[in-house]
MDTraj code that builds the backbone (N, CA, C; nanometers):
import mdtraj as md
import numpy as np

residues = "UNK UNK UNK UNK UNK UNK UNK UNK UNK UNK UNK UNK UNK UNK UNK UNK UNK UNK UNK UNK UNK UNK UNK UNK UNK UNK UNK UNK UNK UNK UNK UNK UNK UNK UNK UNK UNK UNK UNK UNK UNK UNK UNK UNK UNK UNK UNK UNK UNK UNK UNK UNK UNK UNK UNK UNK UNK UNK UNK UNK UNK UNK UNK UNK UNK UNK UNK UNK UNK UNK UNK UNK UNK UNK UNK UNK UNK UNK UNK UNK UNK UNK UNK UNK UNK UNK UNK UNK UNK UNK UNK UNK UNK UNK UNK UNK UNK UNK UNK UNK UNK UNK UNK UNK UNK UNK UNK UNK UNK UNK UNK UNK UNK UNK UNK UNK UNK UNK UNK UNK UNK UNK UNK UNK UNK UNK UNK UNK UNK UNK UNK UNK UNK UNK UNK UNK UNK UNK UNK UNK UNK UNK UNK UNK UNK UNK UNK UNK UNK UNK UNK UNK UNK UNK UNK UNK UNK UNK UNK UNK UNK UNK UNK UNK UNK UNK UNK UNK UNK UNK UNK UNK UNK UNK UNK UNK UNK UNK UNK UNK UNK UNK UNK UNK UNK UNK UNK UNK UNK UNK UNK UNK UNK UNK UNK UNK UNK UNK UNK UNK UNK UNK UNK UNK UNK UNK UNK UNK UNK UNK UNK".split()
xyz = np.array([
    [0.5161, -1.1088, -2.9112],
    [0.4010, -1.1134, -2.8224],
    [0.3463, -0.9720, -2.8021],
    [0.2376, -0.9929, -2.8443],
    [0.1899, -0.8382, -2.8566],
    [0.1656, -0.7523, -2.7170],
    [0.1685, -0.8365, -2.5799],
    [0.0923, -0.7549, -2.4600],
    [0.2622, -0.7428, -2.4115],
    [0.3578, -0.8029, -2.4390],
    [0.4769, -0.7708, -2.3663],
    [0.5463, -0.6073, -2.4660],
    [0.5130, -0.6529, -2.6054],
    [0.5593, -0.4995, -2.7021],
    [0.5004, -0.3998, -2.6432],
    [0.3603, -0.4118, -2.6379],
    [0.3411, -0.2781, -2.5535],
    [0.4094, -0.2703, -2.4350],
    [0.4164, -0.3060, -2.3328],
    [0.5275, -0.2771, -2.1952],
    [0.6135, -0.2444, -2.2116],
    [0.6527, -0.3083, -2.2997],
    [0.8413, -0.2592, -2.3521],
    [0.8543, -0.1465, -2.4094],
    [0.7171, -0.0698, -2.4782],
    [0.7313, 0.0509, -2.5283],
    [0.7320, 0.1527, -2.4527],
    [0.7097, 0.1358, -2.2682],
    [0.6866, 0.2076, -2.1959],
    [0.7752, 0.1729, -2.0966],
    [0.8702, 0.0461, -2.1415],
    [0.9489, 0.0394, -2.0045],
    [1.0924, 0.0783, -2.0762],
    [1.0850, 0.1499, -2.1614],
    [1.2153, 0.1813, -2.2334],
    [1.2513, 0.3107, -2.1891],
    [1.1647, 0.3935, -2.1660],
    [1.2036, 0.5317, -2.1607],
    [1.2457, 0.5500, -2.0214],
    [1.1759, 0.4393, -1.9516],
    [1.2190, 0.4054, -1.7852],
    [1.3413, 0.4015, -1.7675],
    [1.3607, 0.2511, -1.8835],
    [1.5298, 0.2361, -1.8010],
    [1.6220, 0.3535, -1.8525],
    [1.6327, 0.4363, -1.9360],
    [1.7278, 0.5398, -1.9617],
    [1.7172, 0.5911, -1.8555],
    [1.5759, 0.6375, -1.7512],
    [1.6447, 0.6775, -1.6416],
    [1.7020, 0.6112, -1.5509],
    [1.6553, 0.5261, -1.5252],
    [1.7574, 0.3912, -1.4293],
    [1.7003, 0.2492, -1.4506],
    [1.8300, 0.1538, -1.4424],
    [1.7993, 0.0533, -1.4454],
    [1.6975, 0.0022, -1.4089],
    [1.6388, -0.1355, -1.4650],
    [1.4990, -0.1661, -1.4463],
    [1.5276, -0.3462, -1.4017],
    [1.5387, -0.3517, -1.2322],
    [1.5169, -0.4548, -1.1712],
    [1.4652, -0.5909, -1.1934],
    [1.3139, -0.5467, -1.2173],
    [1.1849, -0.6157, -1.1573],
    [1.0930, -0.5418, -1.2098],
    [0.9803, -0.6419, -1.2575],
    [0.8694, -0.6110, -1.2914],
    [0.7547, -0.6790, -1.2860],
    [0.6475, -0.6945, -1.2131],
    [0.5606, -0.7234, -1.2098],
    [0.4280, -0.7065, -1.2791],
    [0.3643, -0.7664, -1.3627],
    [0.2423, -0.7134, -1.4176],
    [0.1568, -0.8093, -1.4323],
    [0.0152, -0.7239, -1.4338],
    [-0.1326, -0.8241, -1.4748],
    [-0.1858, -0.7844, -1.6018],
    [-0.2361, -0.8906, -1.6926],
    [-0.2410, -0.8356, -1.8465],
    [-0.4099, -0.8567, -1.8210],
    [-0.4897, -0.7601, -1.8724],
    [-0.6369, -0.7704, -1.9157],
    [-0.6595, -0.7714, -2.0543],
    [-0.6613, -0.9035, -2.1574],
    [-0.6445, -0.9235, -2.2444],
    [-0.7767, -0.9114, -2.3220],
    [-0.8304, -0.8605, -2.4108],
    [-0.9270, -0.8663, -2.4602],
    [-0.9683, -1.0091, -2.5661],
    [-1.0957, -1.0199, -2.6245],
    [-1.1132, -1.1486, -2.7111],
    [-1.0778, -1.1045, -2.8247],
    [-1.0236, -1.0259, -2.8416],
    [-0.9494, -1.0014, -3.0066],
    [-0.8219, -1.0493, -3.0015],
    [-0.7594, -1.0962, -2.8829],
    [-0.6021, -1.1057, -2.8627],
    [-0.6384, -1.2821, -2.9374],
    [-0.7834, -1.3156, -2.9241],
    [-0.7608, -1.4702, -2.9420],
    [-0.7781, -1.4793, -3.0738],
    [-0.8332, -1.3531, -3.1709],
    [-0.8880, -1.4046, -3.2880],
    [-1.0297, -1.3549, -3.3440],
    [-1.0571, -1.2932, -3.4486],
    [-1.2047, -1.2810, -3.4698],
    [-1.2981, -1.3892, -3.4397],
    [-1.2579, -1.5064, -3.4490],
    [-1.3866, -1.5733, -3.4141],
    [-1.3990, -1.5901, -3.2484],
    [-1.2672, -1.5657, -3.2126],
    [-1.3158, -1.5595, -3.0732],
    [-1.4021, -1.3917, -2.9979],
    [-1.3772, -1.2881, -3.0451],
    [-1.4414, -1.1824, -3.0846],
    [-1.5684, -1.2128, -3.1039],
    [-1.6290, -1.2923, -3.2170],
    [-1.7795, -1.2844, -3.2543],
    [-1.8323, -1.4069, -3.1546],
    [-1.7286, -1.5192, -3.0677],
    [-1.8310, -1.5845, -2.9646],
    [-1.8303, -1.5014, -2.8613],
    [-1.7816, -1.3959, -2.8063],
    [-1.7816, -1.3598, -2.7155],
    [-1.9114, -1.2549, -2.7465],
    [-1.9540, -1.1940, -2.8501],
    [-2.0593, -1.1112, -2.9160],
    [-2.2039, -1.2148, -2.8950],
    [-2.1605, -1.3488, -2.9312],
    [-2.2611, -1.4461, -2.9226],
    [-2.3292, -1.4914, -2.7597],
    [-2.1865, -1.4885, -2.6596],
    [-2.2616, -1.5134, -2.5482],
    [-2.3240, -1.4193, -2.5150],
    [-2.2937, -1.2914, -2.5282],
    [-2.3908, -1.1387, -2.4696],
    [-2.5181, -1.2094, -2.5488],
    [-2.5263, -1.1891, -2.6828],
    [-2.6197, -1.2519, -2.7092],
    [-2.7766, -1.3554, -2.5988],
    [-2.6861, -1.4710, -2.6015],
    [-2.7307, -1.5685, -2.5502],
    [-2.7559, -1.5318, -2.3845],
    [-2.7082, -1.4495, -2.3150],
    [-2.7223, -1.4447, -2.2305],
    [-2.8811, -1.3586, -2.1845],
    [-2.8509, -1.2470, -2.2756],
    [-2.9429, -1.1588, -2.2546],
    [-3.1320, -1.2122, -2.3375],
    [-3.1247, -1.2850, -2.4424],
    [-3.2127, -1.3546, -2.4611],
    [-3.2848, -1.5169, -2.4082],
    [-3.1782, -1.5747, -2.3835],
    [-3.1720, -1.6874, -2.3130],
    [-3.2001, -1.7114, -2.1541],
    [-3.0602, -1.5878, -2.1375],
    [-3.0264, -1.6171, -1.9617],
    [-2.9140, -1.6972, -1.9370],
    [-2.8900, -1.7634, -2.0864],
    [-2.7819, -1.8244, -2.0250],
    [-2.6667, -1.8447, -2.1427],
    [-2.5215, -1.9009, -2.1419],
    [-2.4272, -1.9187, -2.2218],
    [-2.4545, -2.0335, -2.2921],
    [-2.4848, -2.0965, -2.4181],
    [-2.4307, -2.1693, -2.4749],
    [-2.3106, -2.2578, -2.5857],
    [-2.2857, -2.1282, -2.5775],
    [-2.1808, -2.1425, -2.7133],
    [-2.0479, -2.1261, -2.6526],
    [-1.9597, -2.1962, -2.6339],
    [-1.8149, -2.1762, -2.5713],
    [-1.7213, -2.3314, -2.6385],
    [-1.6480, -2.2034, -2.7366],
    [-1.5795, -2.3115, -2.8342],
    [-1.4060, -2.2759, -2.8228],
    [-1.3994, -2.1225, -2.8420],
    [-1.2815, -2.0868, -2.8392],
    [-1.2241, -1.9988, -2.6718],
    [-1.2565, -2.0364, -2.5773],
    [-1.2683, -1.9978, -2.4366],
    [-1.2214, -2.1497, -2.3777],
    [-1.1649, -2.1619, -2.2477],
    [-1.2170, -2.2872, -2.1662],
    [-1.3321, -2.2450, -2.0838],
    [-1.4256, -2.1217, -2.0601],
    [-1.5431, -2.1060, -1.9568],
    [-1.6004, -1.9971, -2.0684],
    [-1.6968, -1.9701, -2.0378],
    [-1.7737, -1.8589, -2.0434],
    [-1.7065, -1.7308, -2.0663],
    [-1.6614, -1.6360, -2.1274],
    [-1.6318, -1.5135, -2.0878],
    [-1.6862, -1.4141, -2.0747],
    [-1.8352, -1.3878, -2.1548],
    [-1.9100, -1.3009, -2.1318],
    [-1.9549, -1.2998, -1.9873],
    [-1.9232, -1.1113, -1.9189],
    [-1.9511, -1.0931, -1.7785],
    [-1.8398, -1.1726, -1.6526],
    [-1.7530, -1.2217, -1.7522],
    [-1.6804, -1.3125, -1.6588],
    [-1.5038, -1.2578, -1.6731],
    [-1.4257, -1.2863, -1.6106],
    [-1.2962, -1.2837, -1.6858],
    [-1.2352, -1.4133, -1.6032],
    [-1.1075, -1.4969, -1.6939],
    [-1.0885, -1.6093, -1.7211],
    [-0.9114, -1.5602, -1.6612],
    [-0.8900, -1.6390, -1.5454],
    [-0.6930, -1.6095, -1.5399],
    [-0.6095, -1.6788, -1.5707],
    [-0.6169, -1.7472, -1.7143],
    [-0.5590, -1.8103, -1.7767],
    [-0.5913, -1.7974, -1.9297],
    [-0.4545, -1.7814, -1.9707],
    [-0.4264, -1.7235, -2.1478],
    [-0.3258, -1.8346, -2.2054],
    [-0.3019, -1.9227, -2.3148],
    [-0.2694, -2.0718, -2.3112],
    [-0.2652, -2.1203, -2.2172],
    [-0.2203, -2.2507, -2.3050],
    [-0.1203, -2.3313, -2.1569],
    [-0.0892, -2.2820, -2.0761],
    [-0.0899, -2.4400, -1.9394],
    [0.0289, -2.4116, -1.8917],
    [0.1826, -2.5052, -1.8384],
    [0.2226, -2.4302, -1.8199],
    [0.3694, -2.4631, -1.7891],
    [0.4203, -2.5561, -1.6939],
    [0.4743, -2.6215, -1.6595],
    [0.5224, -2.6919, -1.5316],
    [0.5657, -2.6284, -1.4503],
    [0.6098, -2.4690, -1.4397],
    [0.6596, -2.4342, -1.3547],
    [0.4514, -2.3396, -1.3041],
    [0.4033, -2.3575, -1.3082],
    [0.2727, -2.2940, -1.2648],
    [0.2332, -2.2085, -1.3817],
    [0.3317, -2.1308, -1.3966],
    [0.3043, -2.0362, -1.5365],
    [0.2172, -2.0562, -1.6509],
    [0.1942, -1.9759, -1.6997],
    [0.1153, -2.0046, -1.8822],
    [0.2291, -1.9975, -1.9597],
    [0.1855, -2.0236, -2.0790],
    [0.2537, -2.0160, -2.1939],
    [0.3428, -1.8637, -2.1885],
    [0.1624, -1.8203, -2.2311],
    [0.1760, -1.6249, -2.2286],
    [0.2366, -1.5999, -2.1445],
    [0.2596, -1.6278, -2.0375],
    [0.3103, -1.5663, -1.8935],
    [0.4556, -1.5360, -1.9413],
    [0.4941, -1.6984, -1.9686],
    [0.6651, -1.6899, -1.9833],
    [0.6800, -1.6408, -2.1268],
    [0.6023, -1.6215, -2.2050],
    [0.6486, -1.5179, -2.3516],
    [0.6762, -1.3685, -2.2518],
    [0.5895, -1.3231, -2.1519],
    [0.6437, -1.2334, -2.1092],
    [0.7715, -1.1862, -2.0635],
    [0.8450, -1.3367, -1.9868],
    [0.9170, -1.2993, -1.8920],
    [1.0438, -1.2894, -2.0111],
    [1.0560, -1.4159, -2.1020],
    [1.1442, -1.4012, -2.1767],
    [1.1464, -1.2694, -2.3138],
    [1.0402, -1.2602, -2.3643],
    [1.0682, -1.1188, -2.4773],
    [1.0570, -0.9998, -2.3992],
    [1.1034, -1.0045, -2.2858],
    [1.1029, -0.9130, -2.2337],
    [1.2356, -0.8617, -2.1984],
    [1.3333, -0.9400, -2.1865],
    [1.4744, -0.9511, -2.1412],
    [1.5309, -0.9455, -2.2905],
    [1.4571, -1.0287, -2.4028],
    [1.5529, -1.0044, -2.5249],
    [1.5152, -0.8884, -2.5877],
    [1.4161, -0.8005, -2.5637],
    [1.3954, -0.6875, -2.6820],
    [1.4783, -0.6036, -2.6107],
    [1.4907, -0.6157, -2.4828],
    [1.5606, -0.4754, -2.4033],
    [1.6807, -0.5230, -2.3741],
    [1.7061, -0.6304, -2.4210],
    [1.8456, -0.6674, -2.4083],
    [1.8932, -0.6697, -2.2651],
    [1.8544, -0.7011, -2.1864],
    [1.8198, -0.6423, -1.9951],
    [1.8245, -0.7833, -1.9549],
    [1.8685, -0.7929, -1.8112],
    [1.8472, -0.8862, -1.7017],
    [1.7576, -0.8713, -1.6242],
    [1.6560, -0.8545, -1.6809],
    [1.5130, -0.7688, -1.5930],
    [1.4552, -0.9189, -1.5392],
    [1.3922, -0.9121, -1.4537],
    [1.2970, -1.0265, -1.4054],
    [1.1371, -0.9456, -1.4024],
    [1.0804, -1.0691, -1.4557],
    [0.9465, -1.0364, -1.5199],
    [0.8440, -1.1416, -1.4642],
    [0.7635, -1.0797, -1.3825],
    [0.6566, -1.1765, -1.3077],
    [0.5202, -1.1448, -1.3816],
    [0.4412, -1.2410, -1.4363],
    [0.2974, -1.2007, -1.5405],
    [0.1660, -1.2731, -1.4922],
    [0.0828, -1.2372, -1.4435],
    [-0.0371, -1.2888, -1.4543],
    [-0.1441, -1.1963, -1.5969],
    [-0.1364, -1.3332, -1.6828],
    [-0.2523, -1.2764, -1.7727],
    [-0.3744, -1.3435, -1.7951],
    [-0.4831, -1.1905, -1.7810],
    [-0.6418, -1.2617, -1.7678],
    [-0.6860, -1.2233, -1.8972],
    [-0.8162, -1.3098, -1.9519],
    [-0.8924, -1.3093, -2.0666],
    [-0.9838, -1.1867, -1.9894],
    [-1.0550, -1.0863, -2.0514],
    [-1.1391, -0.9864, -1.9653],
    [-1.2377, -0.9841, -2.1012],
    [-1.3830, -0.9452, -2.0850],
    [-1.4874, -0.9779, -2.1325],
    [-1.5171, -0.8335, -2.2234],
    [-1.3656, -0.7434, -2.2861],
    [-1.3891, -0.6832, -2.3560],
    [-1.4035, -0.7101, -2.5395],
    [-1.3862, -0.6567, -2.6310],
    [-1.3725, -0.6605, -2.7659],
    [-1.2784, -0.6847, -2.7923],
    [-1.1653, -0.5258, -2.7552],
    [-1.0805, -0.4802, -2.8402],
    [-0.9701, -0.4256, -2.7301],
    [-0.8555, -0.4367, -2.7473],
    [-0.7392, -0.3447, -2.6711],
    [-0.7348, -0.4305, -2.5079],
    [-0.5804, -0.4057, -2.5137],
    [-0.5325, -0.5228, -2.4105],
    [-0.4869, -0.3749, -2.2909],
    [-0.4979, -0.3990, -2.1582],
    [-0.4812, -0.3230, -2.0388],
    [-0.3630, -0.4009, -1.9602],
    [-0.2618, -0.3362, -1.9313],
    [-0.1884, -0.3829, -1.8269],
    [-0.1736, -0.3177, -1.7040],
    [-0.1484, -0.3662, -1.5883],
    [-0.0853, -0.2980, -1.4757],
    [0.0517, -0.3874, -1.4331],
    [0.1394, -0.2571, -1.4010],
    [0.2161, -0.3053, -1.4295],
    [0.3441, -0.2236, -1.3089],
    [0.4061, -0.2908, -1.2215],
    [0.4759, -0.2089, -1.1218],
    [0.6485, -0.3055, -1.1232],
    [0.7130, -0.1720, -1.1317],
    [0.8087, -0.1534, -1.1702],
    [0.9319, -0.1175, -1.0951],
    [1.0753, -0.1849, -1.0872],
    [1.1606, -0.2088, -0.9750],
    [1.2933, -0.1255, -1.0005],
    [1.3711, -0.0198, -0.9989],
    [1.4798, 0.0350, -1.0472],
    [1.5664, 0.0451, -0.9858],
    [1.6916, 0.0521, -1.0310],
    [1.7697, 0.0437, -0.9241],
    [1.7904, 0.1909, -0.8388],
    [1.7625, 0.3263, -0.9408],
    [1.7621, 0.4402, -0.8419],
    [1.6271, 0.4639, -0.8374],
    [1.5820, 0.5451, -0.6893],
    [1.4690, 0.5895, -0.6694],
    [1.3977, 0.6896, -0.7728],
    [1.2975, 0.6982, -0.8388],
    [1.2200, 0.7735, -0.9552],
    [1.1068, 0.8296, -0.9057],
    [1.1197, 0.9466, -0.9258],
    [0.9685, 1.0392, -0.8834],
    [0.8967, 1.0560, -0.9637],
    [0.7792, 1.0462, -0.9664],
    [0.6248, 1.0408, -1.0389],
    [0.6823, 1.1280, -1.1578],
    [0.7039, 1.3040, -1.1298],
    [0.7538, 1.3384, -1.2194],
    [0.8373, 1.3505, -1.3273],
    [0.9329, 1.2694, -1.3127],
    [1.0587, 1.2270, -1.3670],
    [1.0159, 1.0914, -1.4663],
    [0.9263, 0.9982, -1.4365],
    [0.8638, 0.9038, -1.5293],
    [0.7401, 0.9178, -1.5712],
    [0.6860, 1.0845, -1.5362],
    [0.5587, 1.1157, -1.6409],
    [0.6279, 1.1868, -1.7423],
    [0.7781, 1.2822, -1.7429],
    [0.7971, 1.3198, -1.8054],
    [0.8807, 1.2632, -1.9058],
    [0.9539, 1.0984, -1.8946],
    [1.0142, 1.0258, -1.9764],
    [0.8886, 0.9580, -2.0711],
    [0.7789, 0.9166, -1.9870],
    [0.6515, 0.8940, -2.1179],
    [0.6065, 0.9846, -2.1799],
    [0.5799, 1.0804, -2.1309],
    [0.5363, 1.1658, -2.2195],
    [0.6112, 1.2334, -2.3550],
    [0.7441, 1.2141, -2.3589],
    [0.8306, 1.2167, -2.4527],
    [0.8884, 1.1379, -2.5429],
    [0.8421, 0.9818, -2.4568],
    [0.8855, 0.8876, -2.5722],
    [0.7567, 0.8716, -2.6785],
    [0.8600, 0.8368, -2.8027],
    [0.7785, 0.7821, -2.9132],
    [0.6926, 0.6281, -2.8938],
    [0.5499, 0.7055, -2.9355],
    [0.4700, 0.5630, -2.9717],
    [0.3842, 0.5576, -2.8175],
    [0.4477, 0.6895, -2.7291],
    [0.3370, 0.6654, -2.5896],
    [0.2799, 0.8215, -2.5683],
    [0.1705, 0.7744, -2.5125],
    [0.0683, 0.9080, -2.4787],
    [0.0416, 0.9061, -2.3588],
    [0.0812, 1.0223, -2.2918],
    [0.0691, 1.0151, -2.1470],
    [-0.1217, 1.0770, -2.0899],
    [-0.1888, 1.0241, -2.0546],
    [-0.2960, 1.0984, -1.9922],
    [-0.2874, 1.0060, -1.8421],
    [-0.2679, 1.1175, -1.7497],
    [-0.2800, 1.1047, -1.6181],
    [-0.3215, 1.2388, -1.5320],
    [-0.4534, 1.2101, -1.5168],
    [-0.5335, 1.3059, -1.4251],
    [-0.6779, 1.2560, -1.3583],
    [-0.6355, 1.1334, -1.2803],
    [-0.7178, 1.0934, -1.1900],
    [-0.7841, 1.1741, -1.1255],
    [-0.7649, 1.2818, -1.1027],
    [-0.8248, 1.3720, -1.0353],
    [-0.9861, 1.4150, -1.0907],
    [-0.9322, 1.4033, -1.2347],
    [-1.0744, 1.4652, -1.3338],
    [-1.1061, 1.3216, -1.4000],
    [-1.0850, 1.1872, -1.3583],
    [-1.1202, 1.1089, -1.4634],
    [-1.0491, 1.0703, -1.5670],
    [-0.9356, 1.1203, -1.5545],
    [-0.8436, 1.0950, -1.6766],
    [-0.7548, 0.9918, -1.6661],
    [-0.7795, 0.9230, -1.7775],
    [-0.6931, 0.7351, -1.7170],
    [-0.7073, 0.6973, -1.8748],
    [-0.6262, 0.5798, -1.9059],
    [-0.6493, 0.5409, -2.0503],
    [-0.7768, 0.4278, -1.9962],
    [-0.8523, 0.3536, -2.0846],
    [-0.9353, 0.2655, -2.1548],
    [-0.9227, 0.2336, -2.2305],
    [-0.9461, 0.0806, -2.2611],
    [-0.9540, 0.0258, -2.4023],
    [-1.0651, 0.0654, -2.4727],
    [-1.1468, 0.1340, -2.4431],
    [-1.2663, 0.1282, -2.5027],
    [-1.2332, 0.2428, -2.6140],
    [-1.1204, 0.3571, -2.5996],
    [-1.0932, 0.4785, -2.6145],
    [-0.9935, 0.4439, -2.7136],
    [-0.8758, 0.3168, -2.6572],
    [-0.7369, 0.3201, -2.7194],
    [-0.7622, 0.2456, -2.8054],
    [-0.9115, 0.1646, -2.8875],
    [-0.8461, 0.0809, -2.9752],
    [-0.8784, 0.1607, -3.1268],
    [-0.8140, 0.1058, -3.2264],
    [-0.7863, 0.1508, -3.3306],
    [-0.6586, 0.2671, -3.3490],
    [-0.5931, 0.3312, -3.2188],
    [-0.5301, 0.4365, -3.2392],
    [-0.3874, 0.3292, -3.2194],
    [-0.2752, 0.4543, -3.2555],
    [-0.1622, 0.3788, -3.2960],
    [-0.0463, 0.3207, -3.1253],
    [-0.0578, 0.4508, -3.0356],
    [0.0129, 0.4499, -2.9506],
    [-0.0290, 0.3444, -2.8257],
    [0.0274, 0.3593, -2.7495],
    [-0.0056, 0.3300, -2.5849],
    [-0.0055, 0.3994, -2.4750],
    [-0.0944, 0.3871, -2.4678],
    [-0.1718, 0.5038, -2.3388],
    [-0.1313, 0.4884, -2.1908],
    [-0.0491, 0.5939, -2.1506],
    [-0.0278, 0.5368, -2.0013],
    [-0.1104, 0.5970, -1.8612],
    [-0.1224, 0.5624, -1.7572],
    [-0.1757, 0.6817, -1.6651],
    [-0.1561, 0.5758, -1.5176],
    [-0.2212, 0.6560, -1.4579],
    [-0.1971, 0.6473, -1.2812],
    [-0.0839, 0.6022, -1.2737],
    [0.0115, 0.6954, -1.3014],
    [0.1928, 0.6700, -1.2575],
    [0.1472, 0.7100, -1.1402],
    [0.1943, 0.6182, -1.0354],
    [0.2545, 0.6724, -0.9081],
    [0.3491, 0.5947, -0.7744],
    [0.4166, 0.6806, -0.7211],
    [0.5116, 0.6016, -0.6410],
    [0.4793, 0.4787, -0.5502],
    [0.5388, 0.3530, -0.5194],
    [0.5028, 0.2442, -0.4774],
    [0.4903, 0.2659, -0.2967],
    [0.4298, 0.2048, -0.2706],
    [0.3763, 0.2361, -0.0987],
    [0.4831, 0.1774, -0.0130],
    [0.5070, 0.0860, -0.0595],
    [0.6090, -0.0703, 0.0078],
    [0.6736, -0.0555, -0.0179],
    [0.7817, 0.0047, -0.1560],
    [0.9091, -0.0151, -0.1987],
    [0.9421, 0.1736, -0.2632],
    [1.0685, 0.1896, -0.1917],
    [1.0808, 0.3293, -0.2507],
    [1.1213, 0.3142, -0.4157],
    [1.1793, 0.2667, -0.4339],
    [1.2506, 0.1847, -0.5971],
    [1.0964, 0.1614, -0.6550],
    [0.9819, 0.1618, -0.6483],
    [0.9261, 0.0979, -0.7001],
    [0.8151, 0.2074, -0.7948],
    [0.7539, 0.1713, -0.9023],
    [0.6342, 0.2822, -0.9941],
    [0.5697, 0.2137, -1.0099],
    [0.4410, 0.2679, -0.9818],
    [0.3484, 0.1642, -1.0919],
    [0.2757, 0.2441, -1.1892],
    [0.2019, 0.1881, -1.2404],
    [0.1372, 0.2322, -1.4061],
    [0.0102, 0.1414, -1.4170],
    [-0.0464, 0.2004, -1.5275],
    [-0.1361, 0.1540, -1.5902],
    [-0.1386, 0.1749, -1.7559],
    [-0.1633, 0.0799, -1.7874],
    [-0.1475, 0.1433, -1.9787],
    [-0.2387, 0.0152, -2.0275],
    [-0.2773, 0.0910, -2.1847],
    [-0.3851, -0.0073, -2.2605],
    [-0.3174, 0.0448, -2.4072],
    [-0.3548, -0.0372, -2.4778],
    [-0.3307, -0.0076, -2.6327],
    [-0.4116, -0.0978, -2.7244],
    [-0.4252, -0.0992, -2.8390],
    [-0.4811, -0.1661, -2.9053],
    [-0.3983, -0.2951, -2.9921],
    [-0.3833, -0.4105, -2.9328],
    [-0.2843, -0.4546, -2.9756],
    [-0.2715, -0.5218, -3.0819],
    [-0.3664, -0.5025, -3.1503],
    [-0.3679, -0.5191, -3.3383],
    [-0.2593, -0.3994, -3.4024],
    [-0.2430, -0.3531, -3.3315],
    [-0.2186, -0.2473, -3.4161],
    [-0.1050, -0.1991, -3.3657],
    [-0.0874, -0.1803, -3.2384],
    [0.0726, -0.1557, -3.1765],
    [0.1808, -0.3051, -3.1396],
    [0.0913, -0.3422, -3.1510],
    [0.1777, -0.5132, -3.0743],
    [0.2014, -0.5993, -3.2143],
    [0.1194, -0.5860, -3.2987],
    [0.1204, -0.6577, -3.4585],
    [0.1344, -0.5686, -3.5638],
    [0.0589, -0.5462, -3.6302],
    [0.0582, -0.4931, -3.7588],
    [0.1241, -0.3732, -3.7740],
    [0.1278, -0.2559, -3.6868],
    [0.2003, -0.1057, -3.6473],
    [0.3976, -0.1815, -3.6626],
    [0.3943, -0.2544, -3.5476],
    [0.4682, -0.2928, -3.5422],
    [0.5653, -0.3697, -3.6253],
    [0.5306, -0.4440, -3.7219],
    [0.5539, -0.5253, -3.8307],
    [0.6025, -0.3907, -3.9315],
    [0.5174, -0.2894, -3.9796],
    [0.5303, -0.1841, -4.0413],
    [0.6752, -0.1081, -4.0194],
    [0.6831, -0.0308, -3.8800],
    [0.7835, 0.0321, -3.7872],
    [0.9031, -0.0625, -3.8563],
    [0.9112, -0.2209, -3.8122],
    [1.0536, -0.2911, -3.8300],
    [1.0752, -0.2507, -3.9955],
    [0.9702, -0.2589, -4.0814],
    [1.0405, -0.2531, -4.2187],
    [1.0938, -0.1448, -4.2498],
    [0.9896, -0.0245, -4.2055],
    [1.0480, 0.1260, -4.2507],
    [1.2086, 0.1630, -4.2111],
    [1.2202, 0.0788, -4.0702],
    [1.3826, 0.0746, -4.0200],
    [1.4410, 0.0250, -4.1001],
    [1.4464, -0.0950, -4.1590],
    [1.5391, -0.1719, -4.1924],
    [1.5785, -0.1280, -4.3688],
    [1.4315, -0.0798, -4.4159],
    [1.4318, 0.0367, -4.5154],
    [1.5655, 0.1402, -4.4743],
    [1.5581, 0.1918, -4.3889],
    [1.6260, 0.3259, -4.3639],
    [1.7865, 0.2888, -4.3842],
    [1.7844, 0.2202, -4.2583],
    [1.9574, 0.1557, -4.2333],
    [1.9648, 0.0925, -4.4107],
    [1.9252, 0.0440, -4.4759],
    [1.9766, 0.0143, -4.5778],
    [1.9683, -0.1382, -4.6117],
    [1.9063, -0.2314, -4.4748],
    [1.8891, -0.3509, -4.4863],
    [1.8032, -0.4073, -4.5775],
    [1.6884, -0.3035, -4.6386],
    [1.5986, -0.3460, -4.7232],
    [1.5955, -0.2686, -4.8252],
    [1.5393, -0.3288, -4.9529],
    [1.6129, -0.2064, -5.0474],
    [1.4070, -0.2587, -5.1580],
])
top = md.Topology()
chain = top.add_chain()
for i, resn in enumerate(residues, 1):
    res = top.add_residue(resn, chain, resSeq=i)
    for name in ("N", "CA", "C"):
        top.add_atom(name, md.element.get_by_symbol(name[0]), res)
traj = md.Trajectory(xyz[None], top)
């Protein structure tokens, strides 16, 4: 699941510093997560909207998405959940091999390209801003820009096509001392699929599993 790989690429460097509780996150999924053709209807309602006034074309959506965003990504579940939701909760516990608990709301958002999460985070020791800007900024496959101060935050508009995941507005939780939150986007063609697909072979190349 491509919006949980990215998290996991940023909640790894976390838990080396301490265990990782709880996690809460909201996914802003773009219409590329559904598919090029869902990509070119979503191109079609701007379209239609701006010549028309209004939407007609909604094939691969259940509503409208142009100007709109949608809080539901498949099915859903009997327990309230989506599909996507619980791909979160579970590849999330098996890539990190962790007893983490994983709470997901994911929305369709009326971009192109590159998926956005927020995402707040439960440890078992207390972590200072500095201490988990300086574990992202060192792990592989993440790029730290955080300087709200000047405007500096990731975007999808910025992160897609590039390889990493972009993190920013780390900062300590208001309500919970244990707690971080974040923000990160990536392009998830490319870090969540295809990058990724690549990465496993060159490993398995290396160790000797593939010849």
């Amino acid at each position: 699941n491509c919006t949980t790989i990215m998290m996991v690429v940023v909640l790894q460097p976390i838990e080396k510093l301490s265990h990782i509780r709880r996690v809460h996150v909201s996914s802003y999924q773009s219409a590329s997560g559904a598919g090029a053709a869902a990509m070119a209807e979503l191109e079609q309602q701007y379209r239609e909207v701006l010549i028309e006034g209004k939407v007609k074309t909604i094939n691969k959506f259940p509503h409208q998405l142009a100007y709109n965003v949608i809080p539901q990504i498949d099915v859903m579940t009997d327990n309230d959940y989506t599909k996507e939701e619980m791909k979160m909760y579970h590849e999330t516990r098996k890539i990190m091999h962790s007893d983490v608990r994983t709470s997901a709301t994911c929305v369709r958002v009326s971009s192109l390209r590159s998926h956005s999460e927020s995402v707040w985070i439960e440890t078992e020791r207390p972590l200072t801003v500095d201490e988990v800007r300086s574990a992202i900024a060192a792990a592989p496959g993440c790029t730290l820009e955080d300087d709200p101060q000047h405007y500096v935050y990731p975007m999808p508009l910025e992160s897609a096509g590039k390889d990493d995941v972009f993190v920013g507005r780390v900062r300590r939780d208001l309500a919970d001392d244990h707690g971080i939150t974040l923000w990160l986007t990536g392009d998830q063609i490319r870090k969540g699929a295809a990058l990724n697909a690549v990465q496993i072979a060159e490993y398995l190349v290396k160790v000797g599993n593939v010849k």
